[in-house]
PANU-679467 format. One record per residue (C-alpha): x, y, z; residue number from 1. Coordinates in steps of 0.5 Angstrom, whole numbers, plus 500, padded with zeros to 3 digits. Each point is the difference from the previous one (the first is absolute). Example, Ala and Ser with C-alpha at 12.3 -4.5 7.8 and 13.67 -1.06 7.14 Angstrom:
<nuvos>
NUVO   east   north    up     k
NUVO    525     491   516     1
NUVO    502     507   498     2
</nuvos>
This chain:
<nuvos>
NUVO   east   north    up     k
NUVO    500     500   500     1
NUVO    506     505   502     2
NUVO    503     498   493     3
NUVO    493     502   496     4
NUVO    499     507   505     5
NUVO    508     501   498     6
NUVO    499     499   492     7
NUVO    494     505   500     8
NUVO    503     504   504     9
NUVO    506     502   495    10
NUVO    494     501   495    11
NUVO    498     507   497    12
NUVO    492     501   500    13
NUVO    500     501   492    14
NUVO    504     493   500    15
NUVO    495     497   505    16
NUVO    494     502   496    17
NUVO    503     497   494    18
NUVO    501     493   503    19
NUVO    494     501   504    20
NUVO    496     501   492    21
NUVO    504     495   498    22
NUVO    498     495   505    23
NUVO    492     503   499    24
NUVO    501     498   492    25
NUVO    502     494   500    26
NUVO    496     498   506    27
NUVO    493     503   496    28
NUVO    501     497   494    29
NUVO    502     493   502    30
NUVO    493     501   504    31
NUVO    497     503   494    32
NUVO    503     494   494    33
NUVO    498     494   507    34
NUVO    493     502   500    35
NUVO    499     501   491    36
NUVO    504     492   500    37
NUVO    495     498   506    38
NUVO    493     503   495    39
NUVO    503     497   494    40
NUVO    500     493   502    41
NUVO    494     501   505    42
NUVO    495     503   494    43
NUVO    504     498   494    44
NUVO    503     493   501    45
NUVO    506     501   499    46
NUVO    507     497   504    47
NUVO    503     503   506    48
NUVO    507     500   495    49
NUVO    496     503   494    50
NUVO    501     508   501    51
NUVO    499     505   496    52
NUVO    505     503   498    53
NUVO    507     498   499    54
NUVO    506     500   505    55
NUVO    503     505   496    56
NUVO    494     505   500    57
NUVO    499     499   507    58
NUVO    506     501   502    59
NUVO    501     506   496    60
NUVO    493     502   504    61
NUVO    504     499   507    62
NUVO    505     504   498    63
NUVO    496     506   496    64
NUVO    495     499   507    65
NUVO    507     501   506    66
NUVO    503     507   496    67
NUVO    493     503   499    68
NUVO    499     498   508    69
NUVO    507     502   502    70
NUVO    501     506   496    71
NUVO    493     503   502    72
NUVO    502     498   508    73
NUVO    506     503   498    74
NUVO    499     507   498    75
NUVO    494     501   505    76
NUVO    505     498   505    77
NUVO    505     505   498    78
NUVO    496     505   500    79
NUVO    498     499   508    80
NUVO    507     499   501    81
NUVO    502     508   497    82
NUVO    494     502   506    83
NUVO    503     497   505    84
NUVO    507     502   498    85
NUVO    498     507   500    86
NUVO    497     500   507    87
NUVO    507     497   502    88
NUVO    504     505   497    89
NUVO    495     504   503    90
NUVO    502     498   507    91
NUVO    507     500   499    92
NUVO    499     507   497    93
NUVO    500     505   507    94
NUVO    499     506   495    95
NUVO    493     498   496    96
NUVO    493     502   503    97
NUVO    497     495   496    98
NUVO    501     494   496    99
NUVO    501     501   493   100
NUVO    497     498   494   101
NUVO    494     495   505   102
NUVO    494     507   499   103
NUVO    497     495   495   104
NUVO    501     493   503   105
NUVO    495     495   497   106
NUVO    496     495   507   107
NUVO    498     502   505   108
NUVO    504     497   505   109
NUVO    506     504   497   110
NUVO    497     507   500   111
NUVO    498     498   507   112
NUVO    508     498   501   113
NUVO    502     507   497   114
NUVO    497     503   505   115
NUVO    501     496   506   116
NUVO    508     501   498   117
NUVO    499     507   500   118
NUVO    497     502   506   119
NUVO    504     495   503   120
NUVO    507     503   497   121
NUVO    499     506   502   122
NUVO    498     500   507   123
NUVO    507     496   500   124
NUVO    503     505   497   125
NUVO    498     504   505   126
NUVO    501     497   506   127
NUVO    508     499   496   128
NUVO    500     507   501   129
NUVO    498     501   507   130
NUVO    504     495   503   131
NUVO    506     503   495   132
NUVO    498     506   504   133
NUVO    501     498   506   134
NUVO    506     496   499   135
NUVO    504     505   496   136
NUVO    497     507   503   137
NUVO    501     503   507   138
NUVO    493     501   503   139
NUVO    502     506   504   140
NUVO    504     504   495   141
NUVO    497     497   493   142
NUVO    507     499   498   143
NUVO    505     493   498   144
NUVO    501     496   506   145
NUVO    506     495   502   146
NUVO    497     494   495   147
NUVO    500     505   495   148
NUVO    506     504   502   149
NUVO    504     493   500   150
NUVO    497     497   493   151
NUVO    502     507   497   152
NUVO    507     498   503   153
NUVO    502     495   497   154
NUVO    497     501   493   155
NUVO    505     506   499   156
NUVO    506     499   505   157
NUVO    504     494   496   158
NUVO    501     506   495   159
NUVO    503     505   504   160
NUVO    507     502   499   161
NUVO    506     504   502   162
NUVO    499     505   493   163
NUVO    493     499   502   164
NUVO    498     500   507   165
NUVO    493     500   504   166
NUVO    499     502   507   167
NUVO    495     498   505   168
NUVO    499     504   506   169
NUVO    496     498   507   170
NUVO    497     505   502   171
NUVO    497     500   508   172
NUVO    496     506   504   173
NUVO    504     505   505   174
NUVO    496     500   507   175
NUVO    493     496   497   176
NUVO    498     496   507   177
NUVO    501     506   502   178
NUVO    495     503   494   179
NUVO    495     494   500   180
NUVO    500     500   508   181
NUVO    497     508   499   182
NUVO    495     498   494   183
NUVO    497     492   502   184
NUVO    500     496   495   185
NUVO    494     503   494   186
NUVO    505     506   500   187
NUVO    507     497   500   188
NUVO    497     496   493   189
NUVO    498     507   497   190
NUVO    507     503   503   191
NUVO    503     493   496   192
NUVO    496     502   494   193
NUVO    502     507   500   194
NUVO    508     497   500   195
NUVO    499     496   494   196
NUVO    496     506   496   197
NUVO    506     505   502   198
NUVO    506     495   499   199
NUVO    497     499   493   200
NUVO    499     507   498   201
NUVO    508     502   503   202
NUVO    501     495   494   203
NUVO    496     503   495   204
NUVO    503     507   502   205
NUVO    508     499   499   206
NUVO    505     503   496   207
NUVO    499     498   492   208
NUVO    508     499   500   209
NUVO    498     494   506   210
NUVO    493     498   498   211
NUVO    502     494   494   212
NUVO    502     497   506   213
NUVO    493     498   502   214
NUVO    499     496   493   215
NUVO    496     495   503   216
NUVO    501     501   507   217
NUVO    496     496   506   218
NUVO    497     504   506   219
NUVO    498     495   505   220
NUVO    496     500   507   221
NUVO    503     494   504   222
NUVO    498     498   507   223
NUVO    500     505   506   224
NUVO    502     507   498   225
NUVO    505     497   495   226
NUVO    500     502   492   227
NUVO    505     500   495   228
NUVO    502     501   493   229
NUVO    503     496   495   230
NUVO    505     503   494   231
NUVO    500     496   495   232
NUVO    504     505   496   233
NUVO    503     503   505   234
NUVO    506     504   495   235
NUVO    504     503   505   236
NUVO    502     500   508   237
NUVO    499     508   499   238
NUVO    493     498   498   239
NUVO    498     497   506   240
NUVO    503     505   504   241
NUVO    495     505   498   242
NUVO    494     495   499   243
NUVO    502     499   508   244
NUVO    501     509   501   245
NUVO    493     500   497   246
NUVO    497     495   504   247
NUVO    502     504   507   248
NUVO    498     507   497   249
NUVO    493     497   499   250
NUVO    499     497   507   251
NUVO    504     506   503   252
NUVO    492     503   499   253
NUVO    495     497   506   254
NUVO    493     497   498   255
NUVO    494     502   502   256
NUVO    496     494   502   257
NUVO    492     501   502   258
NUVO    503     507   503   259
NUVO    506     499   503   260
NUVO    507     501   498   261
NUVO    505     495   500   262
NUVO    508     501   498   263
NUVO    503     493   498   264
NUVO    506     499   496   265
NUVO    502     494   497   266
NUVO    507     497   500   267
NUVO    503     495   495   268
NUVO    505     495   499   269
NUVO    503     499   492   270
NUVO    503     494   496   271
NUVO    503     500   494   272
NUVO    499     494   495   273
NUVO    505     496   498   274
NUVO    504     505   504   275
NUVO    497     498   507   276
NUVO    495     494   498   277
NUVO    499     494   496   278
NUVO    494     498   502   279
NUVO    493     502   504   280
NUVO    502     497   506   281
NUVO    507     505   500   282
NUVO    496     506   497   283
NUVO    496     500   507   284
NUVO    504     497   505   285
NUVO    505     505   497   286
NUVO    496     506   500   287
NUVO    497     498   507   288
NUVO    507     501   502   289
NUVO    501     506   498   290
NUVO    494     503   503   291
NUVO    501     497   506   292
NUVO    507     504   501   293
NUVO    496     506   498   294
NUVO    496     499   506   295
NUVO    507     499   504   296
NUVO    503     505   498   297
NUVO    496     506   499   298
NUVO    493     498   501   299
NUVO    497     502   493   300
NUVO    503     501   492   301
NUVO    503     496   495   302
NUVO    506     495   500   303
NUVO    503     495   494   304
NUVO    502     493   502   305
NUVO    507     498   501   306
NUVO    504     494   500   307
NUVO    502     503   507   308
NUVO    493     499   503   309
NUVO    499     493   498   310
NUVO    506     499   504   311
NUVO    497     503   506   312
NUVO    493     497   500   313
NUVO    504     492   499   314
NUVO    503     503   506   315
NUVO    494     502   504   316
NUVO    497     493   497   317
NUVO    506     496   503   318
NUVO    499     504   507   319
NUVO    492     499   500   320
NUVO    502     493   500   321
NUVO    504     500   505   322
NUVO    496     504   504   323
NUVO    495     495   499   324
NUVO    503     494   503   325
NUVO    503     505   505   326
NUVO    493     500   503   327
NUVO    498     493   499   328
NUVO    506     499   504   329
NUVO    499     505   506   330
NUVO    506     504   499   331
NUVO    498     506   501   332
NUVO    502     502   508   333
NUVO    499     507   504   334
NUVO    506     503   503   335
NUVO    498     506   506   336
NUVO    502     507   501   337
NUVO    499     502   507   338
NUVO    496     506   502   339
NUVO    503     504   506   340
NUVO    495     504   504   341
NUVO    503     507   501   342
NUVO    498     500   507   343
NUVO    502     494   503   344
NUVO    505     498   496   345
NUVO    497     493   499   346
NUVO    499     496   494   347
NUVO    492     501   500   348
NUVO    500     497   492   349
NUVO    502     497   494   350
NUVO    499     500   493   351
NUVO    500     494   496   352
NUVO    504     501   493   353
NUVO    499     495   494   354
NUVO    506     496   498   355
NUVO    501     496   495   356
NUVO    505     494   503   357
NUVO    503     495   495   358
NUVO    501     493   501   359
NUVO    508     501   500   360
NUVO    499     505   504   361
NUVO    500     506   496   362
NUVO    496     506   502   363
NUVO    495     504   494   364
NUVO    499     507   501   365
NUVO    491     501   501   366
NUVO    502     506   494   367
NUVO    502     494   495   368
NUVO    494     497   501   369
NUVO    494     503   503   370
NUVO    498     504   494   371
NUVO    499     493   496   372
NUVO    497     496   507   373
NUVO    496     507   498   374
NUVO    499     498   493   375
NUVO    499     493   500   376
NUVO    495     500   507   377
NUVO    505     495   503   378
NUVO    501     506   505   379
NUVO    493     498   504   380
NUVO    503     493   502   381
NUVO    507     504   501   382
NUVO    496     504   505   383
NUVO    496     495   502   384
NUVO    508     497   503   385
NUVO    502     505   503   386
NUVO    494     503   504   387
NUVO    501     492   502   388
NUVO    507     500   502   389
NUVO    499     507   503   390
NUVO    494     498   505   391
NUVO    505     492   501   392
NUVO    504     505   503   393
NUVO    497     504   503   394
NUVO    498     495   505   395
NUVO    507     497   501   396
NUVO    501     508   503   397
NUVO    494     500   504   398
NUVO    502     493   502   399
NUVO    507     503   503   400
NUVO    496     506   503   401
NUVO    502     506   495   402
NUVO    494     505   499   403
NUVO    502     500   493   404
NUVO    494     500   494   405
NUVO    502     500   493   406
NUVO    498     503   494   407
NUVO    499     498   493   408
NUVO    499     503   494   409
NUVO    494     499   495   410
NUVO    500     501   494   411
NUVO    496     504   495   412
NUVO    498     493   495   413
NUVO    499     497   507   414
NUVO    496     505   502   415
NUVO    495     499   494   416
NUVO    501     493   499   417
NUVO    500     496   505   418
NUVO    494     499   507   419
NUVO    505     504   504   420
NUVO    496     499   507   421
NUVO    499     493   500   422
NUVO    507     499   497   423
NUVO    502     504   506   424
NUVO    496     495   506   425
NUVO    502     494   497   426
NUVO    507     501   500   427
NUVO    498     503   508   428
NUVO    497     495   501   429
NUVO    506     494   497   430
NUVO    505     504   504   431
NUVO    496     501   507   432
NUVO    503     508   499   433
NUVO    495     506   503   434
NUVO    497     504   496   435
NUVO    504     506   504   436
NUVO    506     498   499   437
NUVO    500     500   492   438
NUVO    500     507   495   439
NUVO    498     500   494   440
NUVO    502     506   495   441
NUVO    497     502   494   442
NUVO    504     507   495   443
NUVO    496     506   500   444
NUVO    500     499   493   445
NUVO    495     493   501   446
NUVO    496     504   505   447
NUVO    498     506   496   448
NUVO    499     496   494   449
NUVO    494     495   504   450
NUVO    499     503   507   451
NUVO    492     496   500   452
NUVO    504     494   499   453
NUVO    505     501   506   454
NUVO    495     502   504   455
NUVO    496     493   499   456
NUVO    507     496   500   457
NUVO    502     504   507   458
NUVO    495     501   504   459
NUVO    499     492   502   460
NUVO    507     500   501   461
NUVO    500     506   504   462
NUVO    495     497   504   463
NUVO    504     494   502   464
NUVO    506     505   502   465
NUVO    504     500   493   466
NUVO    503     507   499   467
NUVO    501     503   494   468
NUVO    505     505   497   469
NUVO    501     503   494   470
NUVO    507     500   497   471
NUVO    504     505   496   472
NUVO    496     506   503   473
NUVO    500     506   496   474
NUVO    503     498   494   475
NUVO    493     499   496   476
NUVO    497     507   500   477
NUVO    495     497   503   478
NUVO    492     503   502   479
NUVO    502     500   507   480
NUVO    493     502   502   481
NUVO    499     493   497   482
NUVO    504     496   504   483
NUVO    498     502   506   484
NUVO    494     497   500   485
NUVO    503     493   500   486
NUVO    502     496   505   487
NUVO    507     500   501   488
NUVO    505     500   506   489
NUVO    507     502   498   490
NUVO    503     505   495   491
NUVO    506     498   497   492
NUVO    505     506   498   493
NUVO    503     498   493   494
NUVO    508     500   500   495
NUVO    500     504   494   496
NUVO    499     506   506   497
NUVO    504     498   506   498
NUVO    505     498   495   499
NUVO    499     508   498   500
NUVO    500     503   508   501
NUVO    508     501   499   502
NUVO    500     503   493   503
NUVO    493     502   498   504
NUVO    498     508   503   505
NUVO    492     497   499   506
NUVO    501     493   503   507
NUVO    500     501   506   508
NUVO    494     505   499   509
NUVO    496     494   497   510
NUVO    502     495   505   511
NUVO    498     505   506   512
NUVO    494     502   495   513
NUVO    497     492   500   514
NUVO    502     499   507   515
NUVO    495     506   503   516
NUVO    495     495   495   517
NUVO    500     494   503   518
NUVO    501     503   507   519
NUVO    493     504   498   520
NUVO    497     494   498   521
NUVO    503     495   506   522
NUVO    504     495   496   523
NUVO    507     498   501   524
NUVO    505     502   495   525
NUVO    507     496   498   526
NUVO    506     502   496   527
NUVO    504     496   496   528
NUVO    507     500   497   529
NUVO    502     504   506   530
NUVO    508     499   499   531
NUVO    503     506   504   532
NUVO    499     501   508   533
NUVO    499     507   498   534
NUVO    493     498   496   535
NUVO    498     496   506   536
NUVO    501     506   504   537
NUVO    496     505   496   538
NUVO    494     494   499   539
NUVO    501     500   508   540
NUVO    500     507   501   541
NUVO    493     501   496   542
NUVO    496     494   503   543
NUVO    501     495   495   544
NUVO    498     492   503   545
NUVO    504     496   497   546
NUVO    506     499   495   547
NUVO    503     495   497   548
NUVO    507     499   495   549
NUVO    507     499   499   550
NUVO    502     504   507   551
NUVO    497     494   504   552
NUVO    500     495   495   553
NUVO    500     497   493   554
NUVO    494     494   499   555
NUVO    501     495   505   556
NUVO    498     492   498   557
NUVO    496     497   506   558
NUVO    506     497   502   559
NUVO    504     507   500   560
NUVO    494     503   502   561
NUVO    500     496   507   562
NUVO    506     501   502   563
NUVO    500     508   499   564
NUVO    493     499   504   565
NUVO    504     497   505   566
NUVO    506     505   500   567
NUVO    497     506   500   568
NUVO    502     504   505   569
NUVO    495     506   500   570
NUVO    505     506   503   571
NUVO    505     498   494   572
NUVO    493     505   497   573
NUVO    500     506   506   574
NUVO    503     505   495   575
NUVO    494     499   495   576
NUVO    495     501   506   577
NUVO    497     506   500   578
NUVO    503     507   504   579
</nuvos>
């Protein structure tokens, strides 16, 4: 049965038409000479071998019979197979609005089928059309995407040279959060569509001289605040600079968006291909590079990939890595610089600093890793050791008899990320630390920038006796008003200011200034990097709480610290006491 579906499914319509007519032939006209033979030989008598005509006419009839039944099968046939024929090419034609040549069909079924096929064609195509839409256009802005953006990539990219280079630009928004948090969210995709519409139109404006390097040129939305625009024919590196002068001129003007007036600029990073790229993959990764030494360096403009930042960012990923591990292996430890209280001269705290401990012993500077822990996230888990070592250790003091608490820094990606207050109880709770004997600090900077949150993440804190102090005072231009209503207990006076008391004429008036301030508000204050007995007795003098630096010690391990605790002999700081 396969094998006969297998032979007829080879078969033309015309071809089967024609054998089917031929096989009718033969068939009606034995039928018809059977039934002549059978009324001869009932009616007339004769014998069933006496036929009517000679073997030779008959079989000259048989013949004549097949050609007449295959051709006709044949030529009708054909002309229903140029009616299907025709709807096929219409259904591979995407252009045609109809099919050609079928307005006159003969039988119903198939006008019937000529418009089934129409209708059904075309809401096809529509719906072909909707779904390209939506696969290749940016919903927000109306422009090309990344799918679009990335096909249009690699149709063009294999035919740049270095007599005939492209260039590709990734664009990214300067200060959007910041925007977007001030418009919500119907407003930020009408701010997004305006940035389309004018990176678009700063196009259209260049200089005629720089304009042939637009031929065929791609402006995309990508994800986020991100847009980019490919140069397939960029021509020239000088070309591409004033694409990207042009760029910054036409967002140094704000937008006004539902009544309000937002400035945001727009930063860059460029590749040049082949120069710089080969492919997508290095197009984007190279010009993400690019963009984010930007952001490094000056927080806004234009910067051209080298092959010095690929360098650097193999470097970044190879720490990142070791970072990782580092943190899987717990090798991250808290060392202790001791606050001294100006009145006793005791150790009356400490503050846990961030080290970086290799397993062969070597020790990493919190300035080489802490902005990629910042970058990565891995700075929560980091946080989340040291606040845990602090408080271990912290009970060993206790344990030994010293009134010392202990300080640790939070960071401002913590702050944001992580649930501060239950991951401060549960490390309580596993160390058996008082709450009373653990200070939290926080920048001014992060206090300012969500003084809600603080206050929601403190106040169950506070309450359990844990205090709050805010590091770095005066550095951040702050709204002062604003962080007096939040619920902090120290001050810390920045080292920048102390550092200045022996050389600066209007340090020792700031240092005096945010020393009245937290007197006024009944909070204590600490000084850091005090280095000089002469800085000490200044601090003393004018009624600061506590101070801490080089002068009495640099950061202690527990150990170390221990030791220090146990040795301190409080009339070795009578000097520092105040007059």
């Amino acid at each position: 049965m396969s094998q006969i579906r297998r032979f007829f499914g080879s078969m033309t319509l015309p071809a089967f038409a024609a054998t089917a007519g031929a096989v009718a032939a033969v068939l009606v006209y034995g039928a018809v000479t059977v039934l002549e033979q059978t009324y001869r030989v009932i009616i007339g008598g004769h014998a069933w071998n006496d036929m009517a005509s000679p073997p030779e006419v008959m079989l000259g009839l048989v013949l004549v019979s097949i050609a007449c039944g295959a051709g006709a099968s044949f030529v009708l046939a054909r002309s229903f197979q140029r009616v299907l024929q025709r709807f096929l090419a219409y259904l591979d034609d995407t252009t045609s609005v109809r099919p050609r040549g079928v307005d006159t069909v003969m039988f119903k079924e198939l006008r019937r089928l000529r418009v089934a096929v129409t209708r059904r064609v075309s809401h096809l195509r529509r719906e072909n059309e909707r779904l390209a839409t939506i696969a290749y256009v940016d919903q927000r802005t109306g422009l090309p995407n990344t799918i679009a953006l990335e096909a249009e990539i690699e149709r063009k990219l294999p035919f740049a040279s270095y007599d005939s280079p492209a260039a590709f630009f990734l664009l990214d928004l300067d200060q959007f959060g910041r925007a977007a948090e001030r418009l919500g969210s119907l407003a930020t995709n009408t701010l997004l569509k305006s940035v389309g519409e004018r990176l678009t139109g700063s196009m259209s404006r260049l200089d005629p001289t720089v304009a042939p390097s637009l031929d065929d040129a791609m402006i995309t939305a990508l994800h986020n605040d991100q847009f980019a625009i490919f140069l397939p024919n960029a021509i020239t590196r000088e070309n591409v600079s004033n694409i990207a002068r042009a760029i910054r001129v036409a967002f140094a003007q704000p937008f006004e968006i539902n009544g309000q007036s937002v400035s945001i600029g727009m930063s860059g990073g460029i590749v040049m291909a082949p120069e710089d790229a080969d492919s997508p993959q290095k197009l984007f990764r190279h010009a993400d590079l690019a963009l984010q030494q930007v952001r490094q360096e000056s927080a806004s403009g234009f910067r051209y990939f080298s092959p010095r930042l690929n360098r650097v960012a193999r470097g970044k990923y190879m720490l990142e890595a070791e970072l990782r591990e580092a943190v899987a292996a717990r090798e991250f430890k808290a060392v202790f610089q001791p606050k001294v209280d100006f009145a006793t001269g005791k150790i009356v705290g400490c503050e846990a600093l961030a080290r970086w401990q290799r397993a062969n012993g070597k020790i990493i500077s919190p300035a080489a890793f802490i902005p990629l822990a910042e970058e990565t996230g891995l700075v929560n888990q980091i946080g989340e050791q040291i606040l845990e070592s602090a408080c271990e250790c912290a009970v060993v003091w206790m344990k030994e008899g010293f009134d010392v608490s202990v300080a640790v820094n939070v960071s401002p990606r913590q702050f944001m990320t992580v649930d501060l207050t239950n991951l401060v109880l549960e490390v309580l709770k596993r160390t058996g630390l008082p709450p009373a004997r653990l200070e939290l600090e926080i920048t001014e900077s992060m206090a300012v920038s969500d003084p809600t949150k603080v206050d929601r993440v403190m106040r169950p804190l506070r309450a359990l006796g844990v205090k709050l102090a805010l590091d770095d005072f005066g550095t951040g231009h702050s709204n002062l008003s604003m962080l007096t209503q939040l619920p902090f207990d120290v001050f810390k006076i920045d080292r920048q200011f102390v550092s200045a008391l022996d050389a600066d004429r209007q340090a020792p008036a700031i240092v005096e200034m945010i020393l009245a301030m937290a007197e006024t508000l009944g909070l204590k204050t600490v000084a850091e990097g005090v280095e000089t007995e002469r800085q000490a007795e200044f601090l003393s003098r004018r009624g600061c709480s506590m101070a801490q630096g080089f002068l009495y010690s640099p950061g202690l391990p527990q150990e170390g610290f221990l030791e220090l605790l146990r040795g301190w002999d409080k009339r070795a700081s009578a000097p520092r006491k105040a007059s």
